[in-house]
C-alpha positions in Angstrom: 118.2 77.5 91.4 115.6 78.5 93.8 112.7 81.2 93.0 112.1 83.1 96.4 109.2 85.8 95.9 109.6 89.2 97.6 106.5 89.3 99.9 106.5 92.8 101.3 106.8 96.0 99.2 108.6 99.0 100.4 106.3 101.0 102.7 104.8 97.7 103.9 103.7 97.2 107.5 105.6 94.1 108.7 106.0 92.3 112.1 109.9 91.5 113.3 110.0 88.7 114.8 112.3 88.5 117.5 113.4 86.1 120.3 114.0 87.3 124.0 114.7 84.8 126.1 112.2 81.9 125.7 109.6 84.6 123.8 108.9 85.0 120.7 107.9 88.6 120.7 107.3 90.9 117.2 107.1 94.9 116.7 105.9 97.2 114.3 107.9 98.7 111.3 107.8 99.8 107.8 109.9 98.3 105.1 112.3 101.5 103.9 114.1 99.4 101.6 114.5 95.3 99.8 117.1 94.1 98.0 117.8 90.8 96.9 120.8 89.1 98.3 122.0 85.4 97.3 118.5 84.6 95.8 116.8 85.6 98.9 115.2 89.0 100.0 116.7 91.2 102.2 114.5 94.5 103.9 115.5 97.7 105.9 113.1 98.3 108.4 112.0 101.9 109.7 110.2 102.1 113.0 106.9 104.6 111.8 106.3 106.6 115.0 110.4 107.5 115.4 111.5 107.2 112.0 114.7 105.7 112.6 115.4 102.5 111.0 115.7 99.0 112.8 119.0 98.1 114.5 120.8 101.1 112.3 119.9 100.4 108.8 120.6 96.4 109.3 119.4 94.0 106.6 116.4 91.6 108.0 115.7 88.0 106.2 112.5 87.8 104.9 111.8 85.2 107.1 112.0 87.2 110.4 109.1 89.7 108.7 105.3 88.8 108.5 102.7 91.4 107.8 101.2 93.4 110.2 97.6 93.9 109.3 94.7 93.0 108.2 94.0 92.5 104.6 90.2 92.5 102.7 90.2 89.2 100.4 88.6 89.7 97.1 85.7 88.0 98.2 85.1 90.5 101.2 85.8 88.6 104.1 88.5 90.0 106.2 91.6 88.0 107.5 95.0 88.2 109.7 97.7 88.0 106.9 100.7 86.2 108.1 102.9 85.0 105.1 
C-alpha cells in the first residue's frame, strides 16, 4: 500500500495546473474541500475573488495543485514553494 501525504489544507492557496494547447498555464484558487479517494488526495477548488468553485465543484488530483505563494523557512530566508 502506498502512503500519499495530503499537501494542501483546506483554505490553502494552490496553483491549477492546466494545459491549453501546447501551454502549460496555472490559476489561482483556494482549496474548499479534500478528501481522500483510492489512497490519493482529492481537492475542491474555489476561485477567491468570485467564490464559485473550479469547474462546478469537480474533484482535482493532487498532482494538478502546487502552492501559490511564498513561504518564510524557519531559518528566515524566503522561497517559491512548489510541492
Amino acid at each position: 500500500m502506498r502512503f500519499v501525504v495530503a499537501k494542501f489544507e483546506i483554505g490553502d492557496e494552490v496553483w491549477v495546473k492546466l494545459r491549453v494547447g501546447g501551454l502549460l498555464v496555472a490559476n489561482d484558487y483556494e482549496v474548499a474541500q479534500r478528501r481522500r479517494s483510492s489512497g490519493v488526495y482529492e481537492y475542491k477548488l474555489r476561485d477567491p475573488a468570485s467564490n464559485k468553485l473550479y469547474k462546478e465543484g469537480q474533484w482535482v488530483k493532487q498532482d494538478k495543485l502546487s502552492a501559490s505563494r511564498l513561504v518564510r523557512s524557519p531559518a528566515g530566508t524566503v522561497s517559491g514553494q512548489n510541492l
